[in-house]
C-alpha positions, 0 to 999 in steps of 0.5 A: 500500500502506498500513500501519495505524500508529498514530501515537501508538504508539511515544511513551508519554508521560512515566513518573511512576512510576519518578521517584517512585521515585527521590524515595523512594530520595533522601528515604530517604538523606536521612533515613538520614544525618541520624540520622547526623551526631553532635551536639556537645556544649557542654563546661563549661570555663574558659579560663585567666586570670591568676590573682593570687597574694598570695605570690611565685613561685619559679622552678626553681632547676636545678643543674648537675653537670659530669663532665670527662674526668678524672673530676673532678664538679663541682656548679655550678662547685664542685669535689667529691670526688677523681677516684678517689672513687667514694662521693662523699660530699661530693656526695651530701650537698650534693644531700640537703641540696639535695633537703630545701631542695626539698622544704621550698620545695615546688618540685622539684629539677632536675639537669642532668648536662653530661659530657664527651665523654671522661668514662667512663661509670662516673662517670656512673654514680657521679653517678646513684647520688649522686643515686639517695640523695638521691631527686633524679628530675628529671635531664636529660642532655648532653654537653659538645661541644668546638668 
C-alpha cells in the first residue's frame, strides 16, 4: 500500500512576512520614544567666586537675653529691670537703641532668648513684647538645661 505524500508538504519554508512585521512594530517604538526623551537645556549661570570687597565685613553681632527662674532678664550678662517689672523699660530701650545701631550698620539684629527651665512663661512673654517695640524679628529660642 502506498500513500501519495508529498514530501515537501508539511515544511513551508521560512515566513518573511510576519518578521517584517515585527521590524515595523520595533522601528515604530523606536521612533515613538525618541520624540520622547526631553532635551536639556544649557542654563546661563555663574558659579560663585570670591568676590573682593574694598570695605570690611561685619559679622552678626547676636545678643543674648537670659530669663532665670526668678524672673530676673538679663541682656548679655547685664542685669535689667526688677523681677516684678513687667514694662521693662530699661530693656526695651537698650534693644531700640540696639535695633537703630542695626539698622544704621545695615546688618540685622539677632536675639537669642536662653530661659530657664523654671522661668514662667509670662516673662517670656514680657521679653517678646520688649522686643515686639523695638521691631527686633530675628529671635531664636532655648532653654537653659541644668546638668
Amino acid at each position: 500500500m502506498r500513500l501519495d505524500t508529498n514530501v515537501n508538504e508539511g515544511t513551508l519554508g521560512f515566513q518573511i512576512a510576519p518578521m517584517i512585521d515585527v521590524v515595523f512594530v520595533i522601528m515604530l517604538f523606536f521612533m515613538v520614544m525618541a520624540g520622547a526623551v526631553k532635551v536639556e537645556n544649557e542654563l546661563n549661570t555663574q558659579l560663585p567666586g570670591t568676590a573682593s570687597t574694598s570695605t570690611s565685613t561685619d559679622f552678626v553681632d547676636e545678643q543674648i537675653i537670659t530669663i532665670s527662674d526668678t524672673g530676673e532678664i538679663a541682656l548679655n550678662d547685664e542685669a535689667f529691670d526688677s523681677p516684678s517689672s513687667k514694662d521693662l523699660p530699661q530693656l526695651k530701650a537698650t534693644l531700640m537703641r540696639l535695633k537703630q545701631n542695626a539698622d544704621a550698620a545695615k546688618t540685622p539684629a539677632v536675639v537669642t532668648i536662653i530661659s530657664d527651665e523654671q522661668a514662667k512663661y509670662s516673662r517670656t512673654i514680657d521679653v517678646l513684647d520688649a522686643l515686639a517695640v523695638a521691631k527686633i524679628d530675628n529671635v531664636t529660642f532655648t532653654v537653659n538645661e541644668e546638668e
